[in-house]
C-alpha positions in Angstrom: 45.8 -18.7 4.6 43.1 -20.7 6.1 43.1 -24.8 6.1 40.5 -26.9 3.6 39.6 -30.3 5.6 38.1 -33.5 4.0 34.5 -35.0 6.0 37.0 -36.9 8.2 39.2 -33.3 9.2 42.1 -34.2 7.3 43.7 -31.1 5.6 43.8 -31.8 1.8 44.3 -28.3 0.3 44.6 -24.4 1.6 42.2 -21.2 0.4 44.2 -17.5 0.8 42.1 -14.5 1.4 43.6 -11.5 -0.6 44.1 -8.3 1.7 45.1 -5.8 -0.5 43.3 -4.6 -4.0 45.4 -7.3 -6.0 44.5 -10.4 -7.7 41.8 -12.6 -6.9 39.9 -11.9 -3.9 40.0 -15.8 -3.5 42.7 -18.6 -4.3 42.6 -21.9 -4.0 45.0 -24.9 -4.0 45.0 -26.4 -7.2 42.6 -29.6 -7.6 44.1 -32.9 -6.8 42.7 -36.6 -6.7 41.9 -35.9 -3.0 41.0 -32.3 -2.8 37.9 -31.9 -5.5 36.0 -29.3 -4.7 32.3 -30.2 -6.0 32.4 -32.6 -3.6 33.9 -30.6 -0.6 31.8 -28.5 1.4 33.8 -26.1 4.3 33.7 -27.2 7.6 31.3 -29.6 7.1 33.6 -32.3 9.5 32.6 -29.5 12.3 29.2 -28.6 12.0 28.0 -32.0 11.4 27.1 -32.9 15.1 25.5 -29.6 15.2 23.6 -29.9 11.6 22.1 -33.4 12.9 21.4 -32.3 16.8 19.4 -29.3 15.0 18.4 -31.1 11.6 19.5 -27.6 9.8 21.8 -27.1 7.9 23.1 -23.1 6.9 24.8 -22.8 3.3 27.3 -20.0 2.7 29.1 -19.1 -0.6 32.3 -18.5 0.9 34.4 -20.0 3.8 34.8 -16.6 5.5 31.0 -16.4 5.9 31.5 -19.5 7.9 33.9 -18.8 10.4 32.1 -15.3 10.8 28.6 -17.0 11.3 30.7 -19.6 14.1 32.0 -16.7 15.6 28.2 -15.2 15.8 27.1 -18.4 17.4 25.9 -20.1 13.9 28.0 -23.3 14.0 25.8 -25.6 11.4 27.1 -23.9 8.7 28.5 -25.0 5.7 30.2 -23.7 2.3 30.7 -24.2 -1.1 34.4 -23.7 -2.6 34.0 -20.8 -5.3 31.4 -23.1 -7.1 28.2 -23.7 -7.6 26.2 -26.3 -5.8 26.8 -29.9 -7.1 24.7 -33.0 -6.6 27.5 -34.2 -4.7 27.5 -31.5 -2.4 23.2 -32.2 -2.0 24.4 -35.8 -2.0 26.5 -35.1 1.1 23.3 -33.3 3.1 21.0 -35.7 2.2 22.7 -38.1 4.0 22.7 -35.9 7.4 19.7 -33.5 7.0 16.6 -33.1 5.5 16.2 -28.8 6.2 18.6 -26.0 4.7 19.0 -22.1 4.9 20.9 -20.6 2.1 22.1 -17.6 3.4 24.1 -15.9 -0.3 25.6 -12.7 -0.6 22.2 -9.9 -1.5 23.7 -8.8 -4.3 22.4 -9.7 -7.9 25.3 -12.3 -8.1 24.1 -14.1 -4.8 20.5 -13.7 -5.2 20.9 -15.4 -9.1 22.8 -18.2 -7.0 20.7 -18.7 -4.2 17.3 -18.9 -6.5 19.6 -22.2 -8.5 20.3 -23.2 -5.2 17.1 -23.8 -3.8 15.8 -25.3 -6.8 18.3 -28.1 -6.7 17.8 -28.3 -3.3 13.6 -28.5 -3.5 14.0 -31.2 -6.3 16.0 -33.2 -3.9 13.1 -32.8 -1.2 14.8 -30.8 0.9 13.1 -27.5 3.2 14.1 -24.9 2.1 14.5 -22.0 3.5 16.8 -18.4 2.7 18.0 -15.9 4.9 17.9 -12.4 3.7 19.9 -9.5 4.3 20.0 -5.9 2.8 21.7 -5.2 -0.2 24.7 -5.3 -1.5 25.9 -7.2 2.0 27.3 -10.3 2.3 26.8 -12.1 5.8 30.3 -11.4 7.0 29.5 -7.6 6.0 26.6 -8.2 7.9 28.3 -9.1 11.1 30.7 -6.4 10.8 28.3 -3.9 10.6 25.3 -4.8 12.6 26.9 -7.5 15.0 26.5 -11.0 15.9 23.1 -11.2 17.2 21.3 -9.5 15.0 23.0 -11.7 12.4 21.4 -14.4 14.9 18.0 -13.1 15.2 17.2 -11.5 12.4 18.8 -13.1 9.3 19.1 -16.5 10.6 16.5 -16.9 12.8 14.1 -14.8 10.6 14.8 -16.3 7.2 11.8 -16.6 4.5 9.8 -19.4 3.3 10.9 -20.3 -0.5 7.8 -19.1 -1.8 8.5 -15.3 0.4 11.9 -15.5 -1.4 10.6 -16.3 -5.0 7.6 -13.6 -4.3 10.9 -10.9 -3.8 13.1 -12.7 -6.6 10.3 -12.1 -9.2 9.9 -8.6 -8.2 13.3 -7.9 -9.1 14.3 -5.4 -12.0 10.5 -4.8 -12.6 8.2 -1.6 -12.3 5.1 -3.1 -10.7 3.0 0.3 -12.3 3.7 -1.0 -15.4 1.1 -3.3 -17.1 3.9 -5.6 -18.8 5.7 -6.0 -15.9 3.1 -6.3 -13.7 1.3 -9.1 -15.7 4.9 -11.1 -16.0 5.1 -10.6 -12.4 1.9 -12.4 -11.9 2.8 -15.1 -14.5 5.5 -16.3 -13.0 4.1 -16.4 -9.6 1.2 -18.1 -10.7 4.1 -21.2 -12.2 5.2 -21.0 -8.7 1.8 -21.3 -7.1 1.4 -24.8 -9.5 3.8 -26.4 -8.5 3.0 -26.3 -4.7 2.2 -29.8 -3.4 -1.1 -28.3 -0.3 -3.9 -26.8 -1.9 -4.1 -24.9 1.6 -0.2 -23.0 0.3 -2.0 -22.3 -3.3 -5.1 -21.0 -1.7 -3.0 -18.8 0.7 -1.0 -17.7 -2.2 -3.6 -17.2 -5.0 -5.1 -14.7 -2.3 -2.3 -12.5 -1.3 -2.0 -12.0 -5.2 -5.5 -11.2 -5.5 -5.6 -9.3 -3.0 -2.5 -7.0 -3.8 -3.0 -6.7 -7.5 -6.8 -6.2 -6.9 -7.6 -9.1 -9.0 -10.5 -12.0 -9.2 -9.7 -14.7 -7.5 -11.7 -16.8 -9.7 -9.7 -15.8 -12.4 -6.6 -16.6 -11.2 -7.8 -19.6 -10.1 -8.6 -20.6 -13.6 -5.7 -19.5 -14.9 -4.0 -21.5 -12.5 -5.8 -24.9 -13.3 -4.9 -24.3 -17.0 -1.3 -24.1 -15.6 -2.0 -27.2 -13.6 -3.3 -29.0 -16.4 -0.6 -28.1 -18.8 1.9 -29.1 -16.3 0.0 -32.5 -16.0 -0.1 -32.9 -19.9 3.1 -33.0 -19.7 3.8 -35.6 -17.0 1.3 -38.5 -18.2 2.9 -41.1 -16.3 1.7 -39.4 -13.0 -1.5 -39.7 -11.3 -4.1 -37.3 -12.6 -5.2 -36.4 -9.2 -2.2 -34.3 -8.9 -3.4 -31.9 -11.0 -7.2 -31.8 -9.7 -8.7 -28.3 -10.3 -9.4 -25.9 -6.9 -13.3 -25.5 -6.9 -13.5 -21.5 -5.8 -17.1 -21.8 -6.5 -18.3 -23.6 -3.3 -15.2 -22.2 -1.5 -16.9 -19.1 -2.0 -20.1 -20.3 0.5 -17.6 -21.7 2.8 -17.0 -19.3 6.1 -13.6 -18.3 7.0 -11.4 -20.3 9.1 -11.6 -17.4 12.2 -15.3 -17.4 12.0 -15.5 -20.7 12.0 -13.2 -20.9 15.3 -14.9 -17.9 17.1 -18.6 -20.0 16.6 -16.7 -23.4 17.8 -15.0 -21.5 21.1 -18.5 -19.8 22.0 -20.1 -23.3 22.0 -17.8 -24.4 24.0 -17.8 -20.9 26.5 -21.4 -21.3 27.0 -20.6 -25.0 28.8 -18.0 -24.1 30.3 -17.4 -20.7 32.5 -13.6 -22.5 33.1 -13.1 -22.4 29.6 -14.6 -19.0 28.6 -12.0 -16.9 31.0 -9.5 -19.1 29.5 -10.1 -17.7 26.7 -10.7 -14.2 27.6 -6.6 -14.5 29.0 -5.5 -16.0 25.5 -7.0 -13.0 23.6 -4.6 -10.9 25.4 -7.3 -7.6 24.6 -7.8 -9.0 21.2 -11.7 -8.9 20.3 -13.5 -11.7 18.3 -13.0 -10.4 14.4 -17.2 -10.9 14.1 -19.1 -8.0 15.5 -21.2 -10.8 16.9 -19.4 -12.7 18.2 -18.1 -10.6 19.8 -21.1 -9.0 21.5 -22.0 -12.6 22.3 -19.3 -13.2 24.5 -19.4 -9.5 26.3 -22.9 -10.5 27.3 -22.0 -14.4 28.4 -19.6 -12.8 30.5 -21.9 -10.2 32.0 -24.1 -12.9 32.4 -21.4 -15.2 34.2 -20.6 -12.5 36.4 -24.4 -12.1 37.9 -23.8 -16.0 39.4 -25.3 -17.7 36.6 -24.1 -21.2 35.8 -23.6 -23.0 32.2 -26.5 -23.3 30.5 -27.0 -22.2 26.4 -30.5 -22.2 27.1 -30.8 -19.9 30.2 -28.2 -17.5 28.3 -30.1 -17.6 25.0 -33.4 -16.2 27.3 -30.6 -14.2 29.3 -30.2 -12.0 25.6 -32.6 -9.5 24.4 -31.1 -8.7 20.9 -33.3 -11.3 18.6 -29.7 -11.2 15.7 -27.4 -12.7 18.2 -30.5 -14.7 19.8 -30.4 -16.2 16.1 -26.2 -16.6 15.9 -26.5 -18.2 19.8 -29.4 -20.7 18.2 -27.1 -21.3 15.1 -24.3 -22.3 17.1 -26.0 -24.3 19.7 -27.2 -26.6 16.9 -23.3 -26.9 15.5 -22.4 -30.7 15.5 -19.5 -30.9 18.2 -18.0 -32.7 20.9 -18.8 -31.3 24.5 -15.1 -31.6 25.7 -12.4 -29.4 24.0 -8.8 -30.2 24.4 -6.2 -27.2 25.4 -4.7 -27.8 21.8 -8.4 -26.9 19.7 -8.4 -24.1 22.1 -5.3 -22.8 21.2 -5.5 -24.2 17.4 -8.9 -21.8 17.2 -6.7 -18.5 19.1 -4.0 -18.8 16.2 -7.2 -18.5 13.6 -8.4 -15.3 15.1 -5.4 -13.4 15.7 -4.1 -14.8 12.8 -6.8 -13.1 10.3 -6.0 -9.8 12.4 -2.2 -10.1 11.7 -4.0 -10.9 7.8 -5.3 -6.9 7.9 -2.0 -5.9 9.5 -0.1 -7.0 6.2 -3.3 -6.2 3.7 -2.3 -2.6 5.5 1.5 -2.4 4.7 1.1 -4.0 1.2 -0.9 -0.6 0.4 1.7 1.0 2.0 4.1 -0.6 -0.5 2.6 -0.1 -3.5 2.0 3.9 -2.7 5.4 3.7 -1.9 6.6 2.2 -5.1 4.5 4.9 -7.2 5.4 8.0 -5.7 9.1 5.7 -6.5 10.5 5.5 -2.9 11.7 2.3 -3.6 13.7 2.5 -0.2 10.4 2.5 1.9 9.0 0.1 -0.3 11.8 -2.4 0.5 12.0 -1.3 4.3 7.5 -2.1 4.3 8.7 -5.8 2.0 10.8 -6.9 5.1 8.2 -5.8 7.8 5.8 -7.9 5.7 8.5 -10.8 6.0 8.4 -10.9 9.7 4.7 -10.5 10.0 4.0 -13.6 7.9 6.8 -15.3 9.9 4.3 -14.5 12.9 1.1 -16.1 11.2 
């Protein structure tokens, strides 16, 4: 038998946990004027100082989730008594935080419930967030089996963006060989992708499909402003720049963001011998992702290491090769400030690794759809999550 308590810790009704094969698995107390429970969320009189020191909030379907994720070290979270989420229970959040991880049972049940869930939750502004575990494994299973801190670390502390979730929801029940499927799958993403508030998310998005289904991205792009526009049609009283078309067509001249930051650093490099070994130590042994570039900056440091001091123009006679004399004379007329902050430095490290973390996943999405033809679904689930965490790292 396990205590309910009200907001205020008062104890208002009981729950009893069924230990034999009998009867419900859960039973409540009967509902009363004071015990109501679409408005009652488990421990929530607890975790609040925690919820608001953190501004997170973790929302389990069951009370013994709860006090399994406290005893792993997870005290900000919450649960819902046997029912659906309830305005008043989003009510209740809102009024103490503004971020939530729904971390549901995997099964088809919990995954059904967590995909209402967030949409509730995303409608009242919240970010969202939802913790993914194997299947068929609720997150007291979870603990059980693979213990607290990987519970921790790799549940909690690894759960998806909403879009990653909705990405895996869609895929669900659907042979991604198959043509119908396969263009349903793409449908419904591409509803998702509209209703994404930064063009930056849709272009990140509208690529990864591209890329994976080996697809135009011009043509999902148009496909997507005709979702757009629909959508708009239908919501006349808002402002029609909401539902401004993405222009692929000078996108499409536009350089990458990593080129863009290897050009910017090796302006700066050539000024600065201070801030070129700086960042030769933040590449770690990562190369430039430009074959030029890279060159460039082998022979700036050769050419710092024979005594030489800053000067663009002494290294631009310093190089022999008359391509990378042109890139050098490119870059040296690129509109920019001489200083450079440690943040733009580090800002324009993120964009290069970032595009070679960008290959990594390209890489293990091939992996995943040879995988799902030879139908190892297994290994095509096991590549999905090792997808997760790399975009987690981006």
């Amino acid at each position: 038998m396990f205590p309910i308590l009200d907001h205020q810790g008062n104890t208002i009704a009981f729950s009893g946990r069924a230990l034999g094969g009998e009867g419900p698995k859960y039973l409540n107390s009967p509902e009363t004027q004071i015990f109501n429970k679409s408005k009652i969320l488990y421990n929530f009189h607890l975790a609040r100082g925690v919820i608001r020191k953190q501004q997170q909030a973790v929302l389990f379907e069951g009370f013994a989730d709860v006090i399994s994720a406290n005893r792993a070290g997870v005290e900000n979270g919450v649960a819902t008594m046997g029912t659906s989420l309830t305005e008043e229970h989003i009510s209740l959040l809102k009024r103490n935080v503004q971020a939530v991880t729904i971390c549901y049972d995997s099964d088809k049940a919990g995954i059904e419930a967590a995909f209402r869930a967030s949409k509730m939750l995303t409608k009242a502004r919240f970010a969202v967030r939802v913790a993914i575990m194997p299947d068929g494994m609720d997150p007291d299973d979870f603990i059980k089996v693979h213990g607290e801190e990987k519970f921790r670390n790799d549940v909690i502390g690894s759960s998806a963006t909403l879009m990653a979730f909705k990405l895996i929801y869609y895929r669900r029940g659907k042979n991604l060989q198959n043509e119908g499927d396969r263009l349903q799958y793409i449908e419904e993403v591409l509803k998702e992708i509209s209703t994404l508030d930064k063009a930056v998310e849709k272009d990140l998005y509208l690529r990864q499909l591209a890329n994976e289904f080996s697809l135009s991205l011009d043509a999902l792009a148009q496909q997507l402003n005709q979702l757009v526009q629909a959508s708009g049609q239908k919501r006349q009283n808002q402002p029609r720049a909401e539902s401004k078309p993405i222009s692929y067509a000078r996108k499409s001249e536009l350089k990458p963001a990593y080129h863009t930051a290897e050009r910017r650093m090796i302006f700066h490099m050539m000024r600065d011998a201070d801030v070129a070994y700086k960042v030769q130590e933040m590449l770690a042994g990562s190369t430039f992702n430009i074959d030029e570039h890279q060159a460039i900056i082998t022979y700036l440091f050769a050419y710092y290491e024979k005594g030489h001091d800053p000067d663009p123009s002494a290294f631009l006679n310093y190089l022999h090769d008359n391509k990378l004399k042109r890139v050098v004379a490119n870059i040296e007329m690129m509109p920019l400030n001489e200083e450079i902050s440690d943040q733009e430095l580090s800002d324009y490290i993120k964009q290069v690794l970032n595009y070679q973390k960008m290959l990594k996943i390209k890489e293990k999405m091939a992996e995943q759809k040879q995988a799902e033809r030879q139908n190892d679904f297994l290994r095509a689930a096991a590549i999905a999550t090792e997808i997760i965490q790399l975009r987690k790292t981006l």
